[in-house]
C-alpha positions as CSV (number, residue, x, y, z in Angstrom):
1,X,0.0,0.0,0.0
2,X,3.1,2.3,0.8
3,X,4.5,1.5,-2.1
4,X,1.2,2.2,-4.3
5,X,0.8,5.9,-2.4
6,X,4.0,6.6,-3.3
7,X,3.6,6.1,-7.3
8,X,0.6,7.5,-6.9
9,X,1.8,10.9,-5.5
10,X,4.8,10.8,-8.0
11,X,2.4,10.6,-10.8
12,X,0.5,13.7,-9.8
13,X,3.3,15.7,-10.6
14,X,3.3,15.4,-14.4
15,X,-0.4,15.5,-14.1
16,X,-0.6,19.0,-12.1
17,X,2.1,20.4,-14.5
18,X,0.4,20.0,-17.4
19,X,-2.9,21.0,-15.9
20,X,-1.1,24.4,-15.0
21,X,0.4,24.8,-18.5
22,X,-3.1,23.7,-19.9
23,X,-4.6,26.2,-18.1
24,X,-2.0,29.0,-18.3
25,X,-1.9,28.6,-22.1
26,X,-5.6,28.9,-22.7
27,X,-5.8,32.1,-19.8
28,X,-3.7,33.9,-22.1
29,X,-5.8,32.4,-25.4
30,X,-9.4,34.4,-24.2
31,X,-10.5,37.0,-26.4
32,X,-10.5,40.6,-25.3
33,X,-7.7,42.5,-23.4
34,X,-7.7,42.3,-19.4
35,X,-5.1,44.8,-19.2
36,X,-6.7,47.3,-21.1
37,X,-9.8,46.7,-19.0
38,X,-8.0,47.1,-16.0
39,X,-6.4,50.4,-17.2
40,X,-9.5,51.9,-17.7
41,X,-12.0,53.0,-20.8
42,X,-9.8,56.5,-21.1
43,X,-6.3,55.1,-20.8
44,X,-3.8,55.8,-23.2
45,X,-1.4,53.2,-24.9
46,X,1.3,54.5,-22.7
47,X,-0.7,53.8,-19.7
48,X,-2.1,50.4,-21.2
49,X,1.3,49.6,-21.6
50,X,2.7,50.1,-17.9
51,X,-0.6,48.1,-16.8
52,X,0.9,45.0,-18.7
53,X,4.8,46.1,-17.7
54,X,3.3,46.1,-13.9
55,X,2.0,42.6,-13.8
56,X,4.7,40.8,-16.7
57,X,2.4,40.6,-19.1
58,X,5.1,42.5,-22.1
59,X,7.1,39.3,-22.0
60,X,6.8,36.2,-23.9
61,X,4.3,33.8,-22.9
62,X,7.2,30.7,-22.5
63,X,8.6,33.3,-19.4
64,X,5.6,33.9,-18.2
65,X,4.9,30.9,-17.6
66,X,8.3,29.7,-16.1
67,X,7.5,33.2,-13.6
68,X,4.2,31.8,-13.3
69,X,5.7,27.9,-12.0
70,X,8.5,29.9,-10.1
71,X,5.3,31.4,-8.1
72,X,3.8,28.4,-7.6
73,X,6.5,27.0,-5.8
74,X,6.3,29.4,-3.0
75,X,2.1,29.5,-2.8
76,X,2.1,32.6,-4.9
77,X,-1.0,32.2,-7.4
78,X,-0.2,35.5,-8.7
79,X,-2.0,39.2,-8.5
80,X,-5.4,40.3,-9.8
81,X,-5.4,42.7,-12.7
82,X,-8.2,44.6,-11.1
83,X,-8.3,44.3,-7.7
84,X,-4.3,44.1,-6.8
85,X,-5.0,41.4,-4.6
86,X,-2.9,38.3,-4.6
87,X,-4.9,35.4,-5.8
88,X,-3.7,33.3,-3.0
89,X,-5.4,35.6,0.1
90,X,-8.4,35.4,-1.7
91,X,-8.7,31.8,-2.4
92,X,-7.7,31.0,1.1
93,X,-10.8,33.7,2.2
94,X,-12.9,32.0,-0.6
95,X,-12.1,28.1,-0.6
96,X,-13.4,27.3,3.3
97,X,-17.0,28.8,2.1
98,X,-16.8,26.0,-1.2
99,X,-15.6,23.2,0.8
100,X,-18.2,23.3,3.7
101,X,-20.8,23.7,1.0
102,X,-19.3,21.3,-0.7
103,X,-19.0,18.7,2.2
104,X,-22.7,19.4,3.7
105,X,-23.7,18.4,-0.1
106,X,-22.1,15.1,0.1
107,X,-22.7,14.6,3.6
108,X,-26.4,14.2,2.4
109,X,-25.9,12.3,-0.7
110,X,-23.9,10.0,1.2
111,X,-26.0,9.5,4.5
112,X,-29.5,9.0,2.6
113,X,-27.9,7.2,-1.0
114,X,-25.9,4.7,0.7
115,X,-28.9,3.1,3.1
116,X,-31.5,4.0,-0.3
117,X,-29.5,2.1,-2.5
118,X,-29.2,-1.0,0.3
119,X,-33.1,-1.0,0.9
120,X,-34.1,-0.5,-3.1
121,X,-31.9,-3.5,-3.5
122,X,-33.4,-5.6,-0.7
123,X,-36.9,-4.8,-1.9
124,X,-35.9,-5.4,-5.8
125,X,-38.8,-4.6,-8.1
126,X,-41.5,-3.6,-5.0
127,X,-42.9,-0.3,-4.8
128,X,-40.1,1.4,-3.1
129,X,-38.0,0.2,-5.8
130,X,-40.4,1.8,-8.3
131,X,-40.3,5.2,-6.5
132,X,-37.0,5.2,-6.3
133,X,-36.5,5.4,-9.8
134,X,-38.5,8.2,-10.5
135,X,-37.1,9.9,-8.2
136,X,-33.3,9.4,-9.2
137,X,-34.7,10.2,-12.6
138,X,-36.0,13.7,-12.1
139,X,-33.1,14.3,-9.7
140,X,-30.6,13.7,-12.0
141,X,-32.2,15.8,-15.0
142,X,-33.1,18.8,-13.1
143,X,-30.7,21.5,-13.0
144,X,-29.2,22.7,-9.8
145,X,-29.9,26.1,-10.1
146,X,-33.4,25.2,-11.2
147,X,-33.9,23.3,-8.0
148,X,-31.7,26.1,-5.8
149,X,-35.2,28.6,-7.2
150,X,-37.4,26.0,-6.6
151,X,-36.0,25.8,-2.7
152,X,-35.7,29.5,-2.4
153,X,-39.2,29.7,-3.4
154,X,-40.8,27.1,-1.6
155,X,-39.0,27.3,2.1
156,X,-37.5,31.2,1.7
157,X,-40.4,33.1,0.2
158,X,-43.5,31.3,0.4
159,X,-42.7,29.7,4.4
160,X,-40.4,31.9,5.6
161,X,-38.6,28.9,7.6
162,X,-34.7,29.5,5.7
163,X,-32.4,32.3,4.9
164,X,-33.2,33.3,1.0
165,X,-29.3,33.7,0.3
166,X,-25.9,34.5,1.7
167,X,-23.8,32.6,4.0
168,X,-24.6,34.5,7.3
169,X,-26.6,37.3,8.2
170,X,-25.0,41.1,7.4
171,X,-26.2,42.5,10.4
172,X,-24.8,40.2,12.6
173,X,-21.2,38.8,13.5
174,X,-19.8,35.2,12.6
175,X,-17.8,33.1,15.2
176,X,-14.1,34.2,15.0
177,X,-12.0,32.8,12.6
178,X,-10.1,29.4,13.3
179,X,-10.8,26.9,10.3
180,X,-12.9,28.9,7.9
181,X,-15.9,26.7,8.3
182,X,-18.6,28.9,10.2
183,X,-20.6,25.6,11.2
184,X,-16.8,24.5,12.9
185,X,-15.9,27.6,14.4
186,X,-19.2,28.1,16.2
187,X,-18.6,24.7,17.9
188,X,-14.7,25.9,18.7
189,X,-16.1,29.3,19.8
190,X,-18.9,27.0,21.9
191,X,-21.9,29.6,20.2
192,X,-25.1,27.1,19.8
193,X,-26.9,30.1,17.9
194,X,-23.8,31.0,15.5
195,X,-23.5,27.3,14.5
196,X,-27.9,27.3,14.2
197,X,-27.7,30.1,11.9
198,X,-25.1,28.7,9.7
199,X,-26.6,25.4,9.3
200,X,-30.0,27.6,8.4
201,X,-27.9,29.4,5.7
202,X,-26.3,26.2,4.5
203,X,-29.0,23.7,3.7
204,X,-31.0,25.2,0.9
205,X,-28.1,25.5,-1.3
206,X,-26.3,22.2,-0.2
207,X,-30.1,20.6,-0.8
208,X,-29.6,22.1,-4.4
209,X,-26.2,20.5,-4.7
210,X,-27.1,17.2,-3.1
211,X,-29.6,15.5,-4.7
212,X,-27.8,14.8,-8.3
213,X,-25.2,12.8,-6.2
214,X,-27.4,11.5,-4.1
215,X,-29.4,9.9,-7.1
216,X,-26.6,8.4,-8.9
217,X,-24.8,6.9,-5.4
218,X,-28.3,5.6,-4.7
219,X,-28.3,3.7,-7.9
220,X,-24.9,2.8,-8.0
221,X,-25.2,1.2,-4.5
222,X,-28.3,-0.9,-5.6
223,X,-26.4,-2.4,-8.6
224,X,-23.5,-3.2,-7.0
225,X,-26.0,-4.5,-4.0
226,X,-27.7,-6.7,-6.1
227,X,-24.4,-8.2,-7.8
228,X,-23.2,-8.9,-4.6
229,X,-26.0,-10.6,-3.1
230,X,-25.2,-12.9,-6.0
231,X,-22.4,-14.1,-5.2
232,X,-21.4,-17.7,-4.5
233,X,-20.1,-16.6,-0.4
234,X,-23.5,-14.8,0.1
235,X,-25.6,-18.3,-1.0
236,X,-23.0,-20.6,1.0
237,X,-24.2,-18.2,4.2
238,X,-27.7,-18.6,3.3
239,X,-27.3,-22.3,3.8
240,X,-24.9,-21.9,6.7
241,X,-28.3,-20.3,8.3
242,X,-27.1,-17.1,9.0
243,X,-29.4,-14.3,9.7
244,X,-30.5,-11.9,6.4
245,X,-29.6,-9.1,8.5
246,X,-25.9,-10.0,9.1
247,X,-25.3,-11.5,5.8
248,X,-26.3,-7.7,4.4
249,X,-24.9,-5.4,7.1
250,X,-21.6,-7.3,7.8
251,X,-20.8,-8.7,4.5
252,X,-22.8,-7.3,1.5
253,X,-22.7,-4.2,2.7
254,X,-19.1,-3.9,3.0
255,X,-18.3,-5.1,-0.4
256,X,-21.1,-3.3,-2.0
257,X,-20.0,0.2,-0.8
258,X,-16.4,-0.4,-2.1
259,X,-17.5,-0.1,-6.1
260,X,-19.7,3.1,-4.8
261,X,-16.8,4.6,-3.2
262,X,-15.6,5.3,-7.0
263,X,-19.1,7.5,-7.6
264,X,-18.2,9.1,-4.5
265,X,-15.2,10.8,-5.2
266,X,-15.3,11.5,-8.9
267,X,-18.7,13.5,-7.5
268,X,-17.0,15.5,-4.4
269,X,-14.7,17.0,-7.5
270,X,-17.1,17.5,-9.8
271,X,-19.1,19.3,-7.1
272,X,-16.1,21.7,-6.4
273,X,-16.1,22.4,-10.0
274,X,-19.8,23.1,-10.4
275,X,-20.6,25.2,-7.7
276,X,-20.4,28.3,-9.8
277,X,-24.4,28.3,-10.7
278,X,-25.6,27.9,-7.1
279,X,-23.4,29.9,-5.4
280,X,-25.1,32.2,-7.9
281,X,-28.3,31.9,-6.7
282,X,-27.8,31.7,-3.4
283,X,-25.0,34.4,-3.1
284,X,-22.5,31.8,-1.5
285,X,-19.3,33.7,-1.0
286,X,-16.9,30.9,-2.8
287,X,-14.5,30.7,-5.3
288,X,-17.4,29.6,-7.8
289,X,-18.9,33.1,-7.3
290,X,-15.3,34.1,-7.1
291,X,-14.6,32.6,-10.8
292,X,-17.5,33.5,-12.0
293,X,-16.5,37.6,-11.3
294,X,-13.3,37.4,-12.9
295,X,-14.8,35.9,-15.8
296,X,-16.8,38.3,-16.3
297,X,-14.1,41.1,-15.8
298,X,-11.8,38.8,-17.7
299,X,-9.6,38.7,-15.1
300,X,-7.4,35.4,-15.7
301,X,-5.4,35.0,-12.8
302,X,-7.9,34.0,-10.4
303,X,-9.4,31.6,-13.1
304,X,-6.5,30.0,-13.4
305,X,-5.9,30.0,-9.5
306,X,-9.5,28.4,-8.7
307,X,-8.9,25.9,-12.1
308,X,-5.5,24.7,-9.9
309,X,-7.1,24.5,-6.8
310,X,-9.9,22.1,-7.8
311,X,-7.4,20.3,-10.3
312,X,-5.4,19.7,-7.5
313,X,-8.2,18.7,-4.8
314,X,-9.9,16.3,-6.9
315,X,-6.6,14.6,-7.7
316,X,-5.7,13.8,-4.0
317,X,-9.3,13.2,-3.5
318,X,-9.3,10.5,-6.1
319,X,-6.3,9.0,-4.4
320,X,-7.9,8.9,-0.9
321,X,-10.9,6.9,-2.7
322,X,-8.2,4.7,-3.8
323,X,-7.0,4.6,-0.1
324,X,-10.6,4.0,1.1
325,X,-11.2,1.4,-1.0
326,X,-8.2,-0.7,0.3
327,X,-9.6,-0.3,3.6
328,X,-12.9,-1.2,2.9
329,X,-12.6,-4.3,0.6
330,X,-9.0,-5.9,1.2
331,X,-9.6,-8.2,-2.3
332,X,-8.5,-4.7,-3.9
333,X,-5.7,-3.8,-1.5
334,X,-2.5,-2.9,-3.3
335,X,0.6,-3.9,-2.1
């Protein structure tokens, strides 16, 4: 298993640094002209020209981009055109905001899918299974942002019992700093009605986010369920007289979950990567609403800092399904 992390973390390298060339390249391939942006509508080419001498941008791309790897070295993303920030204080203000959305999502997909997907299996072809289906049908084909309205609508407007949007209320103050999670650092800063209030502002749009995952884990489990339940050591404890309940809890269970573990963490990164259109609606301070400004102001270096940071997360997250998965089912353990 060493052996296996260690190939596995000395083949991320290649992968990252094409993934940062990738993106760099294709930064600098976007149509229109940040730097004249940035300079302002009544800037002259002199002053046009000292925007790009400021931030590099007169030299050739190949430089650039060795500056650019230089940077990366240290932890410096490098510095927005338009605000003069450095890309790497505002991903670290951003990121924690993404992440606990991001985890609350799964968290729910998880905890409901897993069990789902056990019972639809054990009551194959009955009514629940029927349900089920629909319902993992029109979760998976309705858009998130669709849904985020629908939520907004139904328990926002038209109840009143959840925040509309926004991540904690203006007018009051969040737990102090310690992780970036508000939902942690209530609990550190022992304030029951700070950690209340962030749940409230967190489970509309982690709802929103949830139940695509939640569909497809659901269905996955069933079908690897039901292929293990067919399996020659499941039949030879059905004659051994073993109770149903232990056969599926301690042994199906176990090995049914390991195939699912694959769903699970292809779906935490694509998550990261799509929370641009419900932090949207729901005004979630992350680096989707982040990326989604610079965009728009064609600001490239923080796109190309929140493409890294995902890149990079769903890589080591992939290798801790791996890691999981050796744990879980030893049949699959690398040495």
């Amino acid at each position: 298993m060493i052996r296996f992390l260690l190939r596995r973390l000395l083949l991320t390298v290649p992968v990252l640094v094409g993934l940062t060339a990738l993106v760099f390249i294709i930064g600098r391939m976007l149509p229109g002209d940040p730097v004249a942006l940035a300079a302002g509508p009544n800037a002259s080419a002199a002053e046009i020209a000292d925007v790009a001498r400021e931030f590099g941008l007169d030299r050739p791309l190949l430089t650039q981009y060795g500056s650019y790897l230089s940077g990366l070295m240290r932890g410096d993303f490098g510095v927005s055109i338009f605000t003069r920030r450095p890309v790497a204080e505002d991903l670290a203000a951003f990121l924690p905001a993404t992440l606990e959305l991001v985890f609350a999502a799964m968290f729910i997909a998880v905890a409901i899918g897993l069990p789902m997907g056990l019972a639809t299996a054990v009551w194959r072809d009955r009514w629940p299974d029927a349900v089920s289906r629909v319902a993992a049908l029109g979760a998976i084909s309705m858009p998130r942002f669709f849904l985020g309205l629908l939520l907004q609508l139904g328990f926002a407007m038209w109840l009143g019992w959840l925040p509309l949007s926004g991540r904690f209320p203006i007018t009051e103050d969040p737990p102090p700093w310690v992780t970036g999670f508000l939902t942690i650092d209530a609990l550190v800063a022992g304030d029951g009605y700070a950690f209340g209030v962030a749940c409230q502002h967190l489970l509309l749009p982690a709802l929103a986010m949830s139940l695509s995952p939640l569909a497809t884990i659901m269905r996955m489990m069933r079908a690897s369920t039901l292929e293990v339940l067919q399996q020659d050591y499941v039949l030879t404890e059905r004659a051994l007289g073993l109770s149903r309940s232990l056969i599926l809890f301690k042994y199906v269970s176990r090995n049914a979950v390991a195939a699912t573990l694959t769903v699970i963490g292809l779906y935490f990164g694509w998550l990261l990567g799509g929370t641009v259109l419900v932090e949207t609606v729901f005004d979630w301070p992350g680096i989707g609403l982040y990326a989604t400004k610079s965009v728009v102001s064609q600001d490239f270096m923080p796109v190309i800092g929140v493409t890294l940071v995902i890149g990079t997360i769903f890589v080591f997250a992939n290798l801790l399904v791996d890691v999981m998965q050796g744990l879980v089912n030893p049949r699959v353990r690398v040495e």
